[in-house]
KEFI-868555 format. One record per residue (C-alpha): x, y negated, z negated; chain; residue number from 0; residue in three letters. Coordinates in steps of 0.5 Angstrom, whole numbers, plus 500, padded with zeros to 3 digits. Each point is the difference from the previous one (the first is absolute). Layout:
% residues N
[site [X,Y,Z],"A",NUM,"Ala"]
...
***
This chain:
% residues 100
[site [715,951,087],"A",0,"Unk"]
[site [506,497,502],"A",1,"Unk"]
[site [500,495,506],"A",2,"Unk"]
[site [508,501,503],"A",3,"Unk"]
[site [502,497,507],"A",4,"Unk"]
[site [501,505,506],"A",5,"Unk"]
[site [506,497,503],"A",6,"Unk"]
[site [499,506,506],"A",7,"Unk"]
[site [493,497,501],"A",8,"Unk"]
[site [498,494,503],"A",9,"Unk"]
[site [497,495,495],"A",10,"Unk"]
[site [498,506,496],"A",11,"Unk"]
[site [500,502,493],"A",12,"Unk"]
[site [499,507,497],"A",13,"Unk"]
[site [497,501,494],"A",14,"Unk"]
[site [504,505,495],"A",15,"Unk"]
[site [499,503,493],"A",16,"Unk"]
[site [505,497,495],"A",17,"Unk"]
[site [503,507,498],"A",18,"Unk"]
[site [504,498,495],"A",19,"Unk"]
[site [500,503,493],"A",20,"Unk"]
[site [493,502,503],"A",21,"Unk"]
[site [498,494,498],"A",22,"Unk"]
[site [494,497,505],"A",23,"Unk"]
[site [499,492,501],"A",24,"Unk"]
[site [494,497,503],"A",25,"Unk"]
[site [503,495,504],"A",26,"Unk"]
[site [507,499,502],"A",27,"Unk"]
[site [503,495,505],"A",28,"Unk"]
[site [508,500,502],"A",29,"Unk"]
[site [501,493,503],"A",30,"Unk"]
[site [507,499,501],"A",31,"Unk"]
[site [504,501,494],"A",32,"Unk"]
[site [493,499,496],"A",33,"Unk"]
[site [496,505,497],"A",34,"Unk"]
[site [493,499,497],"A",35,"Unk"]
[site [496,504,496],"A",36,"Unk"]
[site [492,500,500],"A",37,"Unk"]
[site [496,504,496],"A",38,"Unk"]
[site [492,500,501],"A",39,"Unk"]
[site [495,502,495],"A",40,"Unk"]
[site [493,499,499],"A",41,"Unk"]
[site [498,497,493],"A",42,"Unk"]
[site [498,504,494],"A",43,"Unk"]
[site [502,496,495],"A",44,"Unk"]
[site [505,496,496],"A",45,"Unk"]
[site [503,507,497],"A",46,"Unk"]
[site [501,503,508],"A",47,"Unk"]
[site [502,494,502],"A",48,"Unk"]
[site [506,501,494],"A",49,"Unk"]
[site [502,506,504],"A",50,"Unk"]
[site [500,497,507],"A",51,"Unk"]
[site [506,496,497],"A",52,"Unk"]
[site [503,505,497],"A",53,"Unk"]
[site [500,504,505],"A",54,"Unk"]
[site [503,494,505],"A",55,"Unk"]
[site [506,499,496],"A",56,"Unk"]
[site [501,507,501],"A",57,"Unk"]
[site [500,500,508],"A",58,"Unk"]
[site [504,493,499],"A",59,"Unk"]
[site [505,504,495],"A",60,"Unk"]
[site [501,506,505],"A",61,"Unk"]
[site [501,495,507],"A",62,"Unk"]
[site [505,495,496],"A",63,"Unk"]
[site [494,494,501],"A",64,"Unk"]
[site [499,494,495],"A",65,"Unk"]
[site [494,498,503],"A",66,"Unk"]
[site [492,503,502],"A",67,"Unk"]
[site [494,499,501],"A",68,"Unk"]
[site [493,503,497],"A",69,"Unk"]
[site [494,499,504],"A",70,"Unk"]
[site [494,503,496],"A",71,"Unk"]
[site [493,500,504],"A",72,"Unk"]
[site [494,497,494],"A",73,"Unk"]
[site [494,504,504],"A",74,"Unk"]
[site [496,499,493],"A",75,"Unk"]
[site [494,495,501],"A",76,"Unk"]
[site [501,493,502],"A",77,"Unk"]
[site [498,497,493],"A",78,"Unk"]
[site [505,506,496],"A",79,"Unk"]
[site [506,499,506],"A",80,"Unk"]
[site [507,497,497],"A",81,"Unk"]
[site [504,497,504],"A",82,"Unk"]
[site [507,498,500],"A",83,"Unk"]
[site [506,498,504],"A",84,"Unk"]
[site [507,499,496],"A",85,"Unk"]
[site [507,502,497],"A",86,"Unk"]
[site [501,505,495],"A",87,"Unk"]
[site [506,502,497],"A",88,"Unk"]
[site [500,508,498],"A",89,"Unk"]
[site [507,503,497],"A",90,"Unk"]
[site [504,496,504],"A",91,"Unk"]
[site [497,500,506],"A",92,"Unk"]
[site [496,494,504],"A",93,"Unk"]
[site [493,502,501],"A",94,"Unk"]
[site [495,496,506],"A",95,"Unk"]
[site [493,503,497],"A",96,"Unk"]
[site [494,499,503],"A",97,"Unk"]
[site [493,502,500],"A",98,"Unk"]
[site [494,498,504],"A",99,"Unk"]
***
């Protein structure tokens, strides 16, 4: 879902699909001249979490951003639970991973 400001709405925001290349992001916030990328997962181990990068890196390419953020939800077990907060770099791009 892409979060976009509504000019013609008072304090609003419309939530629109990103059509470009067909391609859709979880989460994108334009504010100002800014753009950021977030893409949501759920853990399903390391090798899907190499996946969730890939992919990132191709939304980042498509929107001309360097930096994105992964956010992974860990439902597994308390004991078995990963957690992590920290920056990443993944085919020249700059990515804030985290997992809680």
């Amino acid at each position: 879902m892409r979060i976009k400001r509504n000019k013609a709405a008072h304090d609003g925001y419309d939530p629109a699909t990103d059509s470009k290349n067909l391609r859709q992001m979880d989460i994108v916030v334009d504010y100002g001249k800014q753009q950021f990328i977030i893409e949501l997962k759920r853990w399903d181990g390391k090798s899907r979490n190499q996946k969730a990068y890939e992919q990132l890196c191709g939304y980042l390419k498509s929107k001309g951003v360097d930096i994105g953020y992964l956010l992974t939800f860990d439902f597994r077990e308390e004991g078995n639970k990963v957690r992590k907060a920290e920056w990443i770099d993944v085919d020249g791009k700059r990515i804030f991973d985290v997992i809680v």
